[in-house]
N, C-alpha and C positions, 0 to 999 in steps of 0.2 A: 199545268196541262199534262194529259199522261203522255207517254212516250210514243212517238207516231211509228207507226206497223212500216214495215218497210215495202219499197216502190212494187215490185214484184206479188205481193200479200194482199195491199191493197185492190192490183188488177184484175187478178183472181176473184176480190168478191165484187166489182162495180165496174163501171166505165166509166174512165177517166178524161177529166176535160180538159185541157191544153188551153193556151193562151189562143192569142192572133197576132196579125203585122207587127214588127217594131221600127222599123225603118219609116212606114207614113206616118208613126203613133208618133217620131224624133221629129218630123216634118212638119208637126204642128206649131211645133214651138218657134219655126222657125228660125233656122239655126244659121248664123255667117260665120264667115271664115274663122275669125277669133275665136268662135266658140270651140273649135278642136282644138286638139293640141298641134304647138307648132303652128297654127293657121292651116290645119292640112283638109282642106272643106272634104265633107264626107268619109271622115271617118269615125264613123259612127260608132265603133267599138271604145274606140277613145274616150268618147264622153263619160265613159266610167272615171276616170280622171278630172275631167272639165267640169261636168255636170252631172255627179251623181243622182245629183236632187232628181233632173229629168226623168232618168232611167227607173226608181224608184217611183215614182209617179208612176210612171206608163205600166212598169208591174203591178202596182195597187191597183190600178184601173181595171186592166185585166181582174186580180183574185175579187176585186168588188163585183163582177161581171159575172161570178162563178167559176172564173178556171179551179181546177185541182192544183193544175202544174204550169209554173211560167219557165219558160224558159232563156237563159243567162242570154245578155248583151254579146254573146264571143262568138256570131257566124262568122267573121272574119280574122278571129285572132287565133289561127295557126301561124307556126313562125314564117311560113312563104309568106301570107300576105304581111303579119305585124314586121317582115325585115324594108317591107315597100313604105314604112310610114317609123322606121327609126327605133320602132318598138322588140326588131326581132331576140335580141339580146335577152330580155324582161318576159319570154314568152309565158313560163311559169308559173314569175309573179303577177304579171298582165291577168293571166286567165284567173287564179287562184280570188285575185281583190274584185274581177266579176262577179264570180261564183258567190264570194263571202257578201258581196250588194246582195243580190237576189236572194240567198239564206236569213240574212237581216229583215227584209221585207216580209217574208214568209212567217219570220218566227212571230210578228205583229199579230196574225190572226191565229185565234184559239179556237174558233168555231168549230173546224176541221182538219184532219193534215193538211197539209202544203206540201206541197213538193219542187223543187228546182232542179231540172233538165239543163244539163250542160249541152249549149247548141254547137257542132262542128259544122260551118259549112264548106265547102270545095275548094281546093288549095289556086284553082286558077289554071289547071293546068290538068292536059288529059294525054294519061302517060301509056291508054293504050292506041294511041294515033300515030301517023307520021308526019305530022303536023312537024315542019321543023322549027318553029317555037314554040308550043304547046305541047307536045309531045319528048323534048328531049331530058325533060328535068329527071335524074338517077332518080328509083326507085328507095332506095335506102335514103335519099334527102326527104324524099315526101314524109316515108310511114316516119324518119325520127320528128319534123313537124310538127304531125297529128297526135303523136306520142308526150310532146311538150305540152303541148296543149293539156291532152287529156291529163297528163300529170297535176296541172296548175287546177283545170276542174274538178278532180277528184278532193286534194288537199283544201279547195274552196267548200267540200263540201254537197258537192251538188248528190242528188239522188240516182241519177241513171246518166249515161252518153246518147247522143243522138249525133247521128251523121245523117246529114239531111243537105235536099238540096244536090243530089250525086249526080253529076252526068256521066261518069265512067265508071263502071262495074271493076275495073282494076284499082281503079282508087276506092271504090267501097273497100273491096280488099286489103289494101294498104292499112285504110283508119283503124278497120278492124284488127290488124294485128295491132296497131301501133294501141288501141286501148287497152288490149290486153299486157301488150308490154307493159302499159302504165298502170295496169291494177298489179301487175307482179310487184315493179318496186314500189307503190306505195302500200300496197300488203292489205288494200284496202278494196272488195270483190262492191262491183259497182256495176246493176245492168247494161247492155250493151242495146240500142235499136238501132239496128241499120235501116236507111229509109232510100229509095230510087225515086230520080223523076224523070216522068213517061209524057212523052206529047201526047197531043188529042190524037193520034194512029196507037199506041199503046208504047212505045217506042221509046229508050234513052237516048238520046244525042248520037251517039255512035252505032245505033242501030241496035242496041240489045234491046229485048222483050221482055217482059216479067219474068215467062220462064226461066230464058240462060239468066237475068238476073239472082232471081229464088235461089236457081238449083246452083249458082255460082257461089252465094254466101250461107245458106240456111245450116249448112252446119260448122260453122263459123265461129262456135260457142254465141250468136247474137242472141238475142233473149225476143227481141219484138223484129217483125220486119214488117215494113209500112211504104207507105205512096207521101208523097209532097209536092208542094209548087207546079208549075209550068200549065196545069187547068184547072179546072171545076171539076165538084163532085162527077157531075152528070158523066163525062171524059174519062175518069177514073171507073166506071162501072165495070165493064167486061174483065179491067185487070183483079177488082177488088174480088170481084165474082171467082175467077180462078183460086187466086192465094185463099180463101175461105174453105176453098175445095180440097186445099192441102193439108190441115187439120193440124200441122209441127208447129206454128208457129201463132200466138197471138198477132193481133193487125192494128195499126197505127194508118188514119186516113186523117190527112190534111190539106183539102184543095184548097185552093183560091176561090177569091168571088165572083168566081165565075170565070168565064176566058177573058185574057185581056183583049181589050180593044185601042185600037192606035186613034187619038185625038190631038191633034197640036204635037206628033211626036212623042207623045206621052201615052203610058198605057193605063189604061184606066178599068178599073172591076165594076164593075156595075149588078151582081149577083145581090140581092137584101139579104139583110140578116131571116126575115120569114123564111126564103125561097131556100137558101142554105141548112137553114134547119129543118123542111119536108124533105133534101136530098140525102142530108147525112140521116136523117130518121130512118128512111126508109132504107141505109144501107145498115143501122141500127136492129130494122126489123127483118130483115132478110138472112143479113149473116152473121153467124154467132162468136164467130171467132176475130172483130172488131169489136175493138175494147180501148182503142184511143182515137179521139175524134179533136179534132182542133181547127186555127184557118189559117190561112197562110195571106199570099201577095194580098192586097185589100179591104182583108176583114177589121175590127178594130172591135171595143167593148161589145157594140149593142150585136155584132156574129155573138159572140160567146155568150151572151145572156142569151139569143135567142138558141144555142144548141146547149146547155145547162136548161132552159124549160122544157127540150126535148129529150133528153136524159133523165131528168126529173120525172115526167109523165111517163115513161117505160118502168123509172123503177117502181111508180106509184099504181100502175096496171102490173106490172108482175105481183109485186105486195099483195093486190087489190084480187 
């Protein structure tokens, strides 16, 4: 197989398709206590250790589905969360034997590049509040954290960082130095996507907007800056609509299916893989400066085949 172009080269000439859920894709399998480590039910990151096989499965499902890029099992394995489950010690090598799963998977298909996104998600803790337990964790604990992390994903191998899942624009800030930290010592230059998530008013958790988010990180050395989780396409319009407007920065958009809805307690997507793939189309046809498209809370294989046959039919009308 020749030598795959790198993450960055590639965006430039296509739009790249992303995975979906891994959390309901683990949920299948139906997993008890024993199946973590430790018996520690719910931790999902772990089963990299328990249950490889799983994990691997649920990435071939995905790249079977059409993704370009899946991304690594480590939303949770920064060292705040991996110290709540015994693992913070190992944070490195934790993240590092994710990363090298998902690269193993990847290297399986020859069809196309692949590529592997090292996932960060949110340490648990929002250090511009005054919340006083959510807000008092020192600054220099968090960014060295995301810094460990990123170190173990780089050395795994992955193609690009993702911080995703943000609800406070000072911890964007945080991860983002702390991946830079970690491209320095491992001497190895690894895109950076910072990603924000906006409730249905356009809103972060603590009140920031797209804008002060943008104009907080955009020159941040990040490479991508994008939307995630918390709604649906539809929700995400007016924000996606602006950041297209700003011309600096490639767009990474990854709703959910749709808004959740509260059933027995439980939040449930009900958005089709069809419906998903005429919203992300049409924000495909709209703005030009959207160039990763994926799903987040809900979606599972048959989202991502249906937004891979809508990628598909744009490059085959532009070709055409």
């Amino acid at each position: 197989m020749q030598e795959k172009e790198p993450f960055l080269t590639a965006l430039q000439k296509r739009i790249l398709l992303f995975d979906g859920a891994m959390g309901t894709e683990i949920q299948k399998y139906d997993p008890k206590p024993e199946d973590f480590p430790n018996n520690q039910d719910g931790f999902n990151d772990g089963l990299v250790i328990t249950h490889p096989e799983w994990i691997k499965q649920i990435h071939r499902n995905y790249l079977d589905a059409g993704s370009d890029c899946i991304e690594t099992n480590s939303f949770g394995s920064n060292k705040i969360k991996l110290d709540e489950y015994g693992f913070g010690d190992q944070t490195v090598e934790f993240n590092k034997k994710i990363a090298k799963l998902a690269c193993e998977v990847c290297e399986e298909y020859s069809d196309k590049p692949r590529y592997v996104i090292g996932s960060m998600g949110p340490s648990g803790y929002l250090p511009s509040s005054n919340d006083p337990d959510l807000g008092q964790k020192p600054l220099d604990e968090i960014r060295e954290a995301f810094a460990l992390q990123a170190e173990g994903l780089i050395l795994g191998g992955v193609d690009a960082l993702l911080i995703e899942t943000s609800q406070d624009i000072l911890e964007v800030k945080l991860v983002i130095e702390a991946c830079h930290n970690a491209i320095k010592k491992t001497g190895k230059k690894v895109p950076i996507i910072a990603n924000t998530t906006l409730d249905q008013y356009g809103k972060m958790l603590l009140g920031t907007d797209i804008q002060a988010a943008y104009t907080t990180v955009s020159d941040m050395g990040i490479d991508v800056f994008g939307l995630n989780c918390s709604t649906g396409p539809i929700e995400m319009s007016p924000s996606v609509r602006w950041l297209d407007e700003q011309k600096d920065h490639n767009i990474l958009v990854v709703p959910n299916a749709g808004m959740p809805e509260n059933e027995g307690g439980q939040a449930i997507y009900k958005m089709s893989p069809e419906k998903m793939g005429e919203a992300l189309g049409d924000f495909l046809n709209q703005y030009s400066k959207v160039r990763i498209i994926g799903g987040c809370c809900g979606t599972n294989p048959e989202h991502i085949r249906a937004l891979r046959k809508v990628i598909d039919e744009k490059a085959n009308s532009v070709e055409g």
